[in-house]
Residue frames as qw, qx, qy, qz and C-alpha x, y, z in Angstrom:
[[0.638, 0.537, -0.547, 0.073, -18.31, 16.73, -1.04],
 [0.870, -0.462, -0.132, 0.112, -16.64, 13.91, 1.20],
 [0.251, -0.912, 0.314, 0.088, -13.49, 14.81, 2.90],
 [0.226, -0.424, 0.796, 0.368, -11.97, 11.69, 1.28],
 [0.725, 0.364, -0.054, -0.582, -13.34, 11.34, -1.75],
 [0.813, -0.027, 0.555, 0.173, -13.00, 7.70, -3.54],
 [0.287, -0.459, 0.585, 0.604, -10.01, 7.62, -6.41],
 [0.570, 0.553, -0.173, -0.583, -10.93, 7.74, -9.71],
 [0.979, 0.102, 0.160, -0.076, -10.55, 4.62, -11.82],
 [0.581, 0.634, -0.270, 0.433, -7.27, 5.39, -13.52],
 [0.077, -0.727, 0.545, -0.409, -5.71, 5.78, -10.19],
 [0.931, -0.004, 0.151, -0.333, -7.24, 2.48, -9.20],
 [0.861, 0.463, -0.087, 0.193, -5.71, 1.06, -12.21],
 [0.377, 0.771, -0.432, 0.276, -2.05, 2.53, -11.46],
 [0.207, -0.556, 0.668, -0.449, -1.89, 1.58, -7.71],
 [0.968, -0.050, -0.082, -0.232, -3.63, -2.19, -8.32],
 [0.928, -0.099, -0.141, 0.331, -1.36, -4.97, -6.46],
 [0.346, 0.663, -0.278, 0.603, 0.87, -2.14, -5.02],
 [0.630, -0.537, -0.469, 0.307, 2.38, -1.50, -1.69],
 [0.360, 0.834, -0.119, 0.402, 2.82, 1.07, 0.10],
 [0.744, 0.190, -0.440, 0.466, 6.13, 1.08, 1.74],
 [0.423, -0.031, -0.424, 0.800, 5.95, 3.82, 4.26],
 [0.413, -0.486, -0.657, -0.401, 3.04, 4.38, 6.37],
 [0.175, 0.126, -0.571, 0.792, 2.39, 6.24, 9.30],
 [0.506, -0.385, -0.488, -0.598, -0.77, 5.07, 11.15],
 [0.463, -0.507, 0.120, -0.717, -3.16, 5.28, 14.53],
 [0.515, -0.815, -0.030, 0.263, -2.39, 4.68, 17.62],
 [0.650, 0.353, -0.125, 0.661, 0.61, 6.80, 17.87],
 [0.328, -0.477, -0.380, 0.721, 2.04, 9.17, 19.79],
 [0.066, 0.280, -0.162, -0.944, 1.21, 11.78, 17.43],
 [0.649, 0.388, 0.453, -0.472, -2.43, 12.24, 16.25],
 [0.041, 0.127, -0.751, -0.646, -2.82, 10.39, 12.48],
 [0.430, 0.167, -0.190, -0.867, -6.09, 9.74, 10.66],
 [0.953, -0.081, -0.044, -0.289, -7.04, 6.63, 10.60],
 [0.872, -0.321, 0.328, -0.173, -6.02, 3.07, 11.86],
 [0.019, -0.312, 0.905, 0.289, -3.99, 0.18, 10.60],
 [0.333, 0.283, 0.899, 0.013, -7.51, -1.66, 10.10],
 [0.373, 0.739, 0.185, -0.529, -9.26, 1.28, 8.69],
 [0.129, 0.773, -0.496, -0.374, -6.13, 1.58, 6.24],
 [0.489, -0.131, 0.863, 0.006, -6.46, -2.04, 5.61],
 [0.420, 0.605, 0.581, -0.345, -9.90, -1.81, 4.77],
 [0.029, 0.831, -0.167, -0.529, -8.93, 1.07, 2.27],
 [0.010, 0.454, -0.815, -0.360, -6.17, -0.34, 0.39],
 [0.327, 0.188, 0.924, 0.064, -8.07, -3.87, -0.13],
 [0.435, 0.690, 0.373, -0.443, -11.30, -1.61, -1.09],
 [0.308, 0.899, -0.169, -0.262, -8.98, 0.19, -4.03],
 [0.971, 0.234, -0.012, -0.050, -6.83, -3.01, -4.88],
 [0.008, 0.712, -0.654, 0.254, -3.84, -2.12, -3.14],
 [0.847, -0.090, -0.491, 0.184, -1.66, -5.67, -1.96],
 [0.621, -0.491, -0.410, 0.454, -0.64, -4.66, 1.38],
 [0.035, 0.873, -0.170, 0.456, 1.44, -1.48, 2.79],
 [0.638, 0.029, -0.539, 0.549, 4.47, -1.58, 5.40],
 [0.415, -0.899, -0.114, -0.080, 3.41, 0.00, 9.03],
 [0.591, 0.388, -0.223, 0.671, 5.88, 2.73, 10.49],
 [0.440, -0.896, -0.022, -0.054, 6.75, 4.34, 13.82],
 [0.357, 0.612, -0.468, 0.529, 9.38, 6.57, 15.00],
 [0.371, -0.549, 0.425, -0.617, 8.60, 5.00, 18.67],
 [0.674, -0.110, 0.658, -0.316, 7.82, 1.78, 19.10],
 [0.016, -0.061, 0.848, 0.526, 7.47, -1.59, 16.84],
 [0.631, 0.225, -0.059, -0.741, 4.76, -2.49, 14.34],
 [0.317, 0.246, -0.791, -0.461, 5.52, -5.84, 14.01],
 [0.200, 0.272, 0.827, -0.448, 2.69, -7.14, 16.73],
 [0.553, 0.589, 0.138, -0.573, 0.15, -4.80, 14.64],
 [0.528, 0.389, -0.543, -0.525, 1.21, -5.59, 11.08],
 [0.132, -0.038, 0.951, -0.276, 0.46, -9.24, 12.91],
 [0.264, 0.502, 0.725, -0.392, -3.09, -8.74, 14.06],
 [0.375, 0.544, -0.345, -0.667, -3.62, -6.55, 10.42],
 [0.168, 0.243, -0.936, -0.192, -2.38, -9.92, 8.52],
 [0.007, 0.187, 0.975, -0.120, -4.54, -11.85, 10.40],
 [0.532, 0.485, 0.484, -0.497, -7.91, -10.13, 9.63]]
């Protein structure tokens, strides 16, 4: 079994054109799972419209930049 399996369709369906609003993601000072391009990747794959990057240390608004722009 994969460690992150892919969402069933009905979950698909619920979270299509959604954002999510509160996102902690890699680099960081504390270890997190995956990127802001991985998590990009993701969200576009499963028809999510965007998601809002968060740190308790530093801004995100240079990354949620260079995100945007791929």
């Amino acid at each position: 079994m994969s460690e992150h399996p892919q969402p069933s369709a009905r979950a698909q369906e619920l979270v299509r054109d959604a954002y999510d609003i509160h996102v902690h993601i890699a680099p960081d000072v504390m270890k997190r799972r995956i990127t802001d391009l991985e998590l990009a990747e993701k969200y576009e794959q499963n028809g999510l419209a965007g998601f809002v990057l968060k740190s308790h240390y530093a801004s995100t608004a240079e990354r949620a930049e260079v995100v945007r722009a791929v």
